[in-house]
C-alpha positions in Angstrom: 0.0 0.0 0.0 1.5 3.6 -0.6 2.1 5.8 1.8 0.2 9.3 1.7 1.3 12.5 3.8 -0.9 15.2 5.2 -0.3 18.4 2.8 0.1 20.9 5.4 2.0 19.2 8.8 3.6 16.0 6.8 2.1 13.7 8.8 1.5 10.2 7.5 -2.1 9.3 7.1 -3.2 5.7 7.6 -6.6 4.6 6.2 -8.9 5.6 8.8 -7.9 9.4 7.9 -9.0 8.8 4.4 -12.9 9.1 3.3 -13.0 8.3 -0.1 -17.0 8.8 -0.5 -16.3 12.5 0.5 -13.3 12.6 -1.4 -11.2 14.1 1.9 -8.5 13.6 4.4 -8.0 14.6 7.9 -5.1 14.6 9.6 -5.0 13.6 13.0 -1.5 15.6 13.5 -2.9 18.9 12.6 -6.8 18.2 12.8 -6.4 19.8 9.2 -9.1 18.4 6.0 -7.2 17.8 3.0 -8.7 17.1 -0.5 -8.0 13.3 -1.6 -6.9 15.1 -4.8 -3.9 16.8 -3.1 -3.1 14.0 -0.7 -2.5 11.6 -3.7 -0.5 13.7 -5.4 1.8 14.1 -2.7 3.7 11.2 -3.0 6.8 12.4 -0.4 7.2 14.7 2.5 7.8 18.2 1.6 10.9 18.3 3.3 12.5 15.4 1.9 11.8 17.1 -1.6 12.7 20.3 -0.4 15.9 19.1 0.5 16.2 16.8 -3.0 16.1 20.4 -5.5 16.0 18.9 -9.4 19.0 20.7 -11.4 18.7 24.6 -12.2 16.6 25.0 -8.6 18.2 27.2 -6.0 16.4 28.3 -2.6 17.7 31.5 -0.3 16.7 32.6 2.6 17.3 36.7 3.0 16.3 39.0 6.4 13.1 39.6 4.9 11.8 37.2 2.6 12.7 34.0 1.0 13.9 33.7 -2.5 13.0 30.7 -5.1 14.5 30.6 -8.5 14.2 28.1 -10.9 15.8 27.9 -14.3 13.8 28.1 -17.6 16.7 26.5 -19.6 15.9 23.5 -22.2 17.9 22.5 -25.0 14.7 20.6 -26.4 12.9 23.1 -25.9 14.9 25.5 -27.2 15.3 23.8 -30.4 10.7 23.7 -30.7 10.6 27.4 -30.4 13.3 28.5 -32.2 12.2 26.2 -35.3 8.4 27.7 -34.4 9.9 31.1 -34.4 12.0 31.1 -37.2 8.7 29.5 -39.1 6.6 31.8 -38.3 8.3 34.6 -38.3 9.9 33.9 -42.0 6.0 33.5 -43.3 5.3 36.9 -41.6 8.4 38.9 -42.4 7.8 38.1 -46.4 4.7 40.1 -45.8 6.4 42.8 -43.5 8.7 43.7 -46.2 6.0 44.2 -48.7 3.9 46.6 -46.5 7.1 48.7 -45.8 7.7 48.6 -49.8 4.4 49.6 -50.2 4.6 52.8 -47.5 7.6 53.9 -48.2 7.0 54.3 -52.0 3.7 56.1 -51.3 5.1 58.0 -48.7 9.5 58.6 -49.8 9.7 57.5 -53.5 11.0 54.8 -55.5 12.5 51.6 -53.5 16.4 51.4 -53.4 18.2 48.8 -54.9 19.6 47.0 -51.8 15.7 46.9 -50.3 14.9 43.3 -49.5 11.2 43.6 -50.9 9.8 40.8 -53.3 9.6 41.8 -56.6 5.8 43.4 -57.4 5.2 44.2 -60.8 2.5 47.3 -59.5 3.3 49.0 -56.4 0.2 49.2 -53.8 -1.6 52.3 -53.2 -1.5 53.9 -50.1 -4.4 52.7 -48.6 -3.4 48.7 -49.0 -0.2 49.5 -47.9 -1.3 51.1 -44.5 -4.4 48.0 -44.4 -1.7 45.5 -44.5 0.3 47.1 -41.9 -2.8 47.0 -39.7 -3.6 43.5 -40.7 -0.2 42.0 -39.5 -0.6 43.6 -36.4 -1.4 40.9 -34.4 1.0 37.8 -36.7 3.8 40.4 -35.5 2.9 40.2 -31.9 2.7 36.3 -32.0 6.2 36.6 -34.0 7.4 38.7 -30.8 5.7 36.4 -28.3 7.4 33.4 -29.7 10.4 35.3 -29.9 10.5 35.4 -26.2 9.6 31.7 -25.7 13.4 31.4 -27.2 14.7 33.4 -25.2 12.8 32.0 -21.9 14.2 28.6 -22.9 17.7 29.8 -23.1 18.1 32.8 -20.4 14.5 32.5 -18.8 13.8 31.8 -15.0 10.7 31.7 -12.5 11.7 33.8 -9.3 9.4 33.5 -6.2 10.1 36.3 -3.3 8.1 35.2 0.4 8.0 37.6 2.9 5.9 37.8 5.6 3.0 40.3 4.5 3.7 39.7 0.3 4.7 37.6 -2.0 5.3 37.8 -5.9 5.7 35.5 -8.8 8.1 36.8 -12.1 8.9 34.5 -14.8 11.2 36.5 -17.8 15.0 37.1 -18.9 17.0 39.1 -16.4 14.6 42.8 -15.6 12.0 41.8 -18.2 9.3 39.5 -17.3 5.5 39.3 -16.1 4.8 39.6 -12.4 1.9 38.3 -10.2 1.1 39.2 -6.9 -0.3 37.8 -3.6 -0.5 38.0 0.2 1.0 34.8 1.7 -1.5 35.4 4.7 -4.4 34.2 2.5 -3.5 31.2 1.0 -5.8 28.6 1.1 -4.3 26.2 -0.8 -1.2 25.4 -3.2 -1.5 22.2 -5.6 -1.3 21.2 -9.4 -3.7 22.5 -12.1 -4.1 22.3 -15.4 -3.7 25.2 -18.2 -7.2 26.8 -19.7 -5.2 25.8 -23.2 -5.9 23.0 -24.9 -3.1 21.4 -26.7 -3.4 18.4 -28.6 -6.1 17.4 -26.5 -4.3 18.1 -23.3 -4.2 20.7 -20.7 -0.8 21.5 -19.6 -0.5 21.3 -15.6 1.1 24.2 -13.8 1.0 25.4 -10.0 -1.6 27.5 -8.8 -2.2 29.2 -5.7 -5.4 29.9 -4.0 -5.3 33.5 -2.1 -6.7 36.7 -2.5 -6.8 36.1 -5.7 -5.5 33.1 -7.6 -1.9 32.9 -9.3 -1.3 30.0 -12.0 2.2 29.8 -13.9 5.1 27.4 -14.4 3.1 25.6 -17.5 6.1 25.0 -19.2 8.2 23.7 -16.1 8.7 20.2 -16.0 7.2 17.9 -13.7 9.9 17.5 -10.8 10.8 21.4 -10.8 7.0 22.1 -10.5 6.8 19.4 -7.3 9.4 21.3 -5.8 7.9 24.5 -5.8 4.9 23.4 -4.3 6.7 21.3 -1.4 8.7 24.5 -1.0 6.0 26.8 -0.4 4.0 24.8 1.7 6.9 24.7 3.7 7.1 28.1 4.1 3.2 28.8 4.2 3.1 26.1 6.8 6.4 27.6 9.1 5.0 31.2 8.5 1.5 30.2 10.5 
């Protein structure tokens, strides 16, 4: 039979503390109700995974707060976005370069020679010139986007700062990134769940955190970097109460 551990004190639970009609736990440790959901998934104490950190994972405690930062790097991955980058952003720059051709013989005059623009036998007016311009619009943002997915799989990390009255999520290369917010006071709960994107059938899993307002990310991590973050901050969660 497999062991299962209480989420929030690590206590093992024998069967008595399981109710699988209700689909709960409850610890007899810490008197605490645990969804079955989150007991089964955690397969090992949190401080035997805390203390086991998969490559590219790094924990440091500072006066204040406790910092988290995990390594975005993959070499397969790496390789997916570039060739999705570099294919979508071929298709797309084709088209770039005739809008540009198109404004800037409207607009300056006559194309110079070393101009990388595919041949057209009549220049477009104006008006198509500045349509196409607003019509890529949003192919150049993917272009962009993707783009960045390169660069998050070669230079790209996940920091996550704890302190005692706030606590922030940033995944981006060096200064530039995304960053989501929340008070470590009010989680409720920290466990695995799955992307509202559908791909190939599949939702990818990520971590999200129940507070004052819910915080999803690390879709793209792999699975033993996301388990670590989660036994991490329950870790802290748990101390911190």
């Amino acid at each position: 039979m497999t062991d299962h551990f209480c989420p929030s004190c690590d206590a093992q639970l024998d069967s008595a503390s399981i109710n699988i009609a209700e689909g709960v736990a409850l610890c007899p440790g810490c008197g605490k109700l645990a969804r079955l959901s989150d007991v089964v998934e955690y397969e090992r104490p949190s401080d035997e995974v805390v203390n086991d950190p998969p490559p590219g994972c790094a924990l440091r405690n500072d006066i204040d707060e406790t910092i988290i930062r995990v390594s975005l790097r993959s070499f397969g991955g790496f390789l997916g976005a570039l060739f999705i980058c570099l294919f979508w952003n071929g298709i797309t720059g084709v088209f770039v370069l005739i809008a540009a051709a198109g404004l800037y013989t409207n607009l300056v005059g006559p194309i110079p020679a070393w101009f990388p623009a595919p041949p057209m036998d009549d220049p477009m007016g104006l008006g198509m010139s500045i349509f196409l311009c607003l019509f890529l619009t949003p192919f150049v943002t993917i272009g962009l986007i993707m783009f960045g997915a390169v660069l998050l799989t070669t230079m790209g990390s996940t920091v996550i700062r704890v302190g005692r009255d706030a606590a922030s999520v940033k995944t981006g290369v060096g200064p530039i990134g995304w960053t989501k917010r929340f008070d470590p006071r009010k989680v409720e709960r920290i466990s695995t769940g799955k992307s509202k994107i559908e791909t190939n059938g599949e939702h990818k899993k990520l971590i999200q955190i129940d507070a004052d307002r819910t915080v999803r990310f690390a879709s793209g991590m792999d699975e033993a970097k996301r388990d670590w973050i989660i036994a991490v901050l329950r870790r802290l969660l748990r101390d911190a109460r």
